[in-house]
N, C-alpha and C positions, 0 to 999 in steps of 0.2 A: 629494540623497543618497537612494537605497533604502534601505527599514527591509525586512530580510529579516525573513519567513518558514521555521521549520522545519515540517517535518510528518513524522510521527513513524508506524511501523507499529502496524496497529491491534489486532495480536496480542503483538509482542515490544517493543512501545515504542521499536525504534531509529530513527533519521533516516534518510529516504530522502531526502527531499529540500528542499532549504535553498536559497529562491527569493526575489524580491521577489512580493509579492500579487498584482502585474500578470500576471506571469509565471505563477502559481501558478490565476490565473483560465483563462488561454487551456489549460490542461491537464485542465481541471474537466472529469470523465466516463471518463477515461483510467485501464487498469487499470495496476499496477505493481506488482513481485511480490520481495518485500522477500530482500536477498539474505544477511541472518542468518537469516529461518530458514523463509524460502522457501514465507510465504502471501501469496496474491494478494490486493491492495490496490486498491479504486476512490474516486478523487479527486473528493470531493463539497463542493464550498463550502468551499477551503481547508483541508477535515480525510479521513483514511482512511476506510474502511468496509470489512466484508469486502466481497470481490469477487464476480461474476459468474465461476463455474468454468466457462467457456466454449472453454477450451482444451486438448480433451484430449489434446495434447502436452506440458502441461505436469504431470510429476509433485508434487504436492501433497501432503502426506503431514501429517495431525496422531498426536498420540501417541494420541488417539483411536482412531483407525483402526487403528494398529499390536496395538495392546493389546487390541481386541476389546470396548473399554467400550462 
């Protein structure tokens, strides 16, 4: 039997992805870009981290940025 693994955004706390640890291993370095609220996550030793903003196709927006803080 797999004992899954959740792994959770590391801005807005939801689940991205709900794996066995084997599985969750072979993904480790992979960026993934959580789609409530749409910050880029990199897969480091079974937990998120912010990401590497490497892709400037992808719009990224914090309320930060918005607001001029």
């Amino acid at each position: 039997m797999y004992s899954f693994k959740s792994v959770h955004c590391y801005n807005c706390r939801s689940v991205i992805l709900n794996l066995p640890e084997l599985e969750l291993s072979k993904l480790n370095g992979l960026n993934f870009v959580c789609e409530c609220c749409g910050h880029q996550n990199l897969l480091t030793e079974s937990k998120f981290y912010k990401g590497n903003n490497n892709d400037p196709q992808l719009n990224i927006f914090s309320i930060e940025n918005l607001t001029g803080f």
